[in-house]
C-alpha positions as CSV (number, residue, x, y, z in Angstrom):
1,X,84.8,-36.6,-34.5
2,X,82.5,-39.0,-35.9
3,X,81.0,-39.5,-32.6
4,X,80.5,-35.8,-31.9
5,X,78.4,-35.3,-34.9
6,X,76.3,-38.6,-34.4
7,X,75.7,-36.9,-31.3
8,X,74.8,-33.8,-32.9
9,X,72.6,-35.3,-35.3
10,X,70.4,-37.0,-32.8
11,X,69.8,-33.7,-31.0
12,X,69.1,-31.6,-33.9
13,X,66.5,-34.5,-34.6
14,X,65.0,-34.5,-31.7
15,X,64.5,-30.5,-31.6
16,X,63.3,-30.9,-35.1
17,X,60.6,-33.4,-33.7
18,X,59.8,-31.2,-30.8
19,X,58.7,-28.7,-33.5
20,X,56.8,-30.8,-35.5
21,X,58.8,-31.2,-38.4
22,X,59.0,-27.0,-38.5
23,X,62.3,-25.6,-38.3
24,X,61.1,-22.0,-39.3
25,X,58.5,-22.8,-36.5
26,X,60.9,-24.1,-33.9
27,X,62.9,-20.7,-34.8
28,X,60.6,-18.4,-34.7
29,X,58.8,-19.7,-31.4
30,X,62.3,-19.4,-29.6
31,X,63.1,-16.1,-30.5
32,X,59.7,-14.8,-29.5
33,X,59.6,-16.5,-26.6
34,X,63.0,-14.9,-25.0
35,X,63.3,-11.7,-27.1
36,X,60.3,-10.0,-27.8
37,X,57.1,-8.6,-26.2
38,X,53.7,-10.0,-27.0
39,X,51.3,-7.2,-28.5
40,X,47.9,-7.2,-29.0
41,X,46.9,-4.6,-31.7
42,X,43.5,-3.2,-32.5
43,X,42.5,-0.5,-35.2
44,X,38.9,0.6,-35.8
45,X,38.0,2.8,-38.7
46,X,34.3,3.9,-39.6
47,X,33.8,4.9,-43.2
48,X,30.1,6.2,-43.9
49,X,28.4,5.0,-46.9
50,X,24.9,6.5,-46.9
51,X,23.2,8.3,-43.8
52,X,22.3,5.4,-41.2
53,X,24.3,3.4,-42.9
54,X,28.1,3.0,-42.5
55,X,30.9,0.8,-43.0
56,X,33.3,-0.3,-39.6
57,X,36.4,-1.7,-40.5
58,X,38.1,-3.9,-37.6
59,X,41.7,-5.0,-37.8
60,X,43.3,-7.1,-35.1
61,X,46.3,-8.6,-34.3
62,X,48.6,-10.4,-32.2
63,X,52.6,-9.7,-33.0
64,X,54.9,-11.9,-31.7
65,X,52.9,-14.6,-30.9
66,X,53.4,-17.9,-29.9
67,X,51.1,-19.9,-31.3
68,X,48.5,-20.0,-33.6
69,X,45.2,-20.6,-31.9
70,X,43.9,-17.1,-31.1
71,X,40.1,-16.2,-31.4
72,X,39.0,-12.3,-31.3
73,X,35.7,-11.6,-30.8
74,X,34.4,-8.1,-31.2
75,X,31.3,-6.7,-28.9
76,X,29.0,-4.3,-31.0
77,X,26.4,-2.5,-28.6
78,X,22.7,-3.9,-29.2
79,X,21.7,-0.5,-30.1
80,X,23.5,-0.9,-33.9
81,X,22.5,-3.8,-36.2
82,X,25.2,-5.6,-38.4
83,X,24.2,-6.4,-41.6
84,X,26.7,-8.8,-43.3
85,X,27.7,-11.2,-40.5
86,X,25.8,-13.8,-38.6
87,X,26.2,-13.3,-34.3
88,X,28.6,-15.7,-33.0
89,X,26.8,-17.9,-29.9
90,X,29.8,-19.6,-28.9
91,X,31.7,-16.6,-27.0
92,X,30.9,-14.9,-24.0
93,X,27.6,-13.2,-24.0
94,X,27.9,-9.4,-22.5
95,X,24.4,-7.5,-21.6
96,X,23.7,-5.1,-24.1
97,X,26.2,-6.4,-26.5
98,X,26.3,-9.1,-29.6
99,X,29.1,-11.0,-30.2
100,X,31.0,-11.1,-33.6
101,X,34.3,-14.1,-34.5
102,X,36.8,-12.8,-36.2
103,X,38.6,-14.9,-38.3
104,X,42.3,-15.0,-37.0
105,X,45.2,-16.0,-39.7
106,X,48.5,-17.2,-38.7
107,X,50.8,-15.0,-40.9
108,X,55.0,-15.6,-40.0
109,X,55.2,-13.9,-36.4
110,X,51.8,-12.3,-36.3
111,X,47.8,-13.5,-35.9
112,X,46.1,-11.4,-38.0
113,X,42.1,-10.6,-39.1
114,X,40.2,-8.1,-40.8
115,X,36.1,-8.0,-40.8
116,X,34.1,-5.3,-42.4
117,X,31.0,-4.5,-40.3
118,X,28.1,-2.9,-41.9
119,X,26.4,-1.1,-39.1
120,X,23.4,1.2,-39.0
121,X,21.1,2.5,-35.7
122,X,18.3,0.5,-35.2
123,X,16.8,3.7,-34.3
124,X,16.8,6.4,-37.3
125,X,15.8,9.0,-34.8
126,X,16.2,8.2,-31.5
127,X,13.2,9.7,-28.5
128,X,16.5,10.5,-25.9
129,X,20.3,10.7,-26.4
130,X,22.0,7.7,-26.6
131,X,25.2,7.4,-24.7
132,X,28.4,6.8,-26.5
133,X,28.7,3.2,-25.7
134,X,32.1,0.8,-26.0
135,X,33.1,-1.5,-28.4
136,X,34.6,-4.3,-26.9
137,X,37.6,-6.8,-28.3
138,X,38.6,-10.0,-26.8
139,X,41.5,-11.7,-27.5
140,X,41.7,-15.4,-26.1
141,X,43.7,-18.7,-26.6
142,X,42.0,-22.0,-25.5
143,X,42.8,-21.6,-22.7
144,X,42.2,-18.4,-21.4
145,X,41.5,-15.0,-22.0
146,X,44.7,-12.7,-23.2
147,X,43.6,-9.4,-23.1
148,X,40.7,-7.0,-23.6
149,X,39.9,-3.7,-25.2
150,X,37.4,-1.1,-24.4
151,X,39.3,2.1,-26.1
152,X,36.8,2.8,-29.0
153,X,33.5,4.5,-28.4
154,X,30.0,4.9,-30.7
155,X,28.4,7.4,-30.7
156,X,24.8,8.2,-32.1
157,X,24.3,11.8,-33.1
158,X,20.0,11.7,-34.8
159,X,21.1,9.4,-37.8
160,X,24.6,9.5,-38.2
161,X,27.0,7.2,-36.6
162,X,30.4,8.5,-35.0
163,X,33.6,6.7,-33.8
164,X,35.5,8.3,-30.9
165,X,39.3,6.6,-30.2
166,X,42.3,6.8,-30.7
167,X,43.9,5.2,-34.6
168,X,45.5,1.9,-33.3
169,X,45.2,0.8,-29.8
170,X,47.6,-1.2,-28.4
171,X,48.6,-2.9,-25.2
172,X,51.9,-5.0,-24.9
173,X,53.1,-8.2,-22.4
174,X,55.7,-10.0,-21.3
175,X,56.0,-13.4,-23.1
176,X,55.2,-16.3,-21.2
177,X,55.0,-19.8,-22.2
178,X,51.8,-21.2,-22.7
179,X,50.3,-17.9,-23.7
């Protein structure tokens, strides 16, 4: 008996090294990786604040993940100027598009981050119609790119801003290590 927990003891150390010292970690991570689904979350609200001017509030998150270096980076079309936050340089640049980080959390099971844009035209009063034009989300490790989401839409109606999509878009994968 005093054999079989020595035994014991030096396993449970070493998966207790493997996690860094993190048993909640260690647990967590495991039952992730074989139980559930990785999901990438995204909900876009626009709340108007004067008439050019408007507030868009951008939540995303990653549930279930398995670890915690995720970056989002949110695409506003050229045509809307951003008030309150700097463009990021170090992402991706898209034609048309300027790039804003998100600030990811790790929070228990989930990556989580929350900006407040304050947009406005650049145009008041546009000469021609502007096309509804796509905001776009990326969601990378760094490693790779996870996922990305084109499923809300702005719209430019004279001075007034509109959001088109759905209230929370989602897209879910299969876990896979390294990911």
């Amino acid at each position: 008996m005093k054999r079989f927990f020595k035994i014991f003891g030096w396993v449970c150390l070493g998966i207790f090294l493997q996690f860094k010292f993190h048993v909640l970690y260690g647990i967590v991570f495991m039952e992730n990786l074989n139980f559930h689904d990785r999901t990438y979350i995204v909900e876009i609200k626009l709340k108007p604040v004067s008439d050019a001017t408007n507030i868009l509030m951008v939540k995303t998150t990653v549930h279930h993940s398995l670890g915690s270096d995720y970056f989002a980076t949110v695409y506003i079309p050229s045509q809307y100027q951003v008030f309150n936050l700097t463009p990021y340089k170090g992402g991706e640049t898209l034609k048309g598009y300027v790039a804003y980080q998100m600030n990811m959390k790790r929070k228990y099971r989930d990556v989580l981050a929350t900006a407040d844009l304050i947009i406005a035209p650049l145009e008041v009063e546009p000469k021609n119609e502007v096309d509804p034009a796509t905001i776009v989300v990326h969601f990378e490790n760094l490693k790779q790119r996870l996922h990305t989401d084109k499923t809300y839409l702005l719209s430019q109606n004279n001075a007034t801003i509109q959001l088109e999509g759905p209230k929370m878009a989602e897209a879910q994968y299969p876990q896979k290590y390294g990911m």
